[in-house]
C-alpha positions in Angstrom: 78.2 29.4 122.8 79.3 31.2 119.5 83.2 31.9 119.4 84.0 35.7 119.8 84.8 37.9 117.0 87.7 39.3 119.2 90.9 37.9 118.9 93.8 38.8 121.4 97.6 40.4 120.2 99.0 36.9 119.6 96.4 35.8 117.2 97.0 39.0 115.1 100.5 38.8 115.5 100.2 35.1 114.1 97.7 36.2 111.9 100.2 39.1 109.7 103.3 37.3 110.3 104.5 40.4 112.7 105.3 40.3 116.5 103.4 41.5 119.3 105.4 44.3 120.4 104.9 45.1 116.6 101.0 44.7 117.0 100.9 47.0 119.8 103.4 49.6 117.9 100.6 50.2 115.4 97.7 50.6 117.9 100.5 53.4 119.5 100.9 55.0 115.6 97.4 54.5 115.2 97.9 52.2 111.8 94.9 50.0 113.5 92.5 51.7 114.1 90.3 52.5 117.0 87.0 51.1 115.6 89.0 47.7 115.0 89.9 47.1 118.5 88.5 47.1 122.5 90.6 47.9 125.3 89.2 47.3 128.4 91.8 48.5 131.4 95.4 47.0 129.6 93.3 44.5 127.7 93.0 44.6 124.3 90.6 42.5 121.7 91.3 42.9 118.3 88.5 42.1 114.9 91.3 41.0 112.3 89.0 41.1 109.7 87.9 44.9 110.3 92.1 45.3 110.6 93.0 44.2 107.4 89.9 45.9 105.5 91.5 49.1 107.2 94.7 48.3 106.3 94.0 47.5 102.6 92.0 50.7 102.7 95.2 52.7 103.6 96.9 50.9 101.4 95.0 52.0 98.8 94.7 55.2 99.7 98.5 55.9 100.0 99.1 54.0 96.3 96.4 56.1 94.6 97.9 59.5 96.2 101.6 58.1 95.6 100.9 57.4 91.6 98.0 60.2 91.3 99.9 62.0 88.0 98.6 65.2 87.3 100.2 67.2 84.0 102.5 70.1 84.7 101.2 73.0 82.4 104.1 73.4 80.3 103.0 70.3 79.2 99.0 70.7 78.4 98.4 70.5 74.9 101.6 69.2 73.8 101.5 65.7 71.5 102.5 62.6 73.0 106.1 61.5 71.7 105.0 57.9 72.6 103.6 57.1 69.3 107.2 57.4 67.6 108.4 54.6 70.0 
């Protein structure tokens, strides 16, 4: 019989270095989400590796919208000073 893709709250505890009560606190917030986990009654099964691609994903999402630069008009079509430095 093939393992299960399904791993319980320990083994993704264990799996980003956080606690349990941790591990449930996301699936409260939403951070994992609902596509990366079963719940069946109070059980839950968890696919770690559909987890961390949604993590990354946020991650990346929330670095791109944090460093997204976008030039104030006073400043369009005014030289760089950079090349003097």
């Amino acid at each position: 019989m093939s393992e299960s893709k399904y791993s319980n709250v320990h083994d993704v505890a264990k799996f980003f270095d956080i606690s349990e009560p941790t591990v449930r606190l996301w699936v409260k917030k939403g951070l994992i989400d609902r596509s990366c986990y079963v719940k069946a009654d109070t059980t839950y099964r968890f696919d770690i590796p559909a987890i961390e691609k949604h993590l990354r994903g946020e991650v990346e999402q929330a670095y791109e919208q944090l460093f997204a630069v976008s030039e104030p008009d006073e400043f369009k079509g005014v030289e760089s000073l950079d090349e003097d430095f």
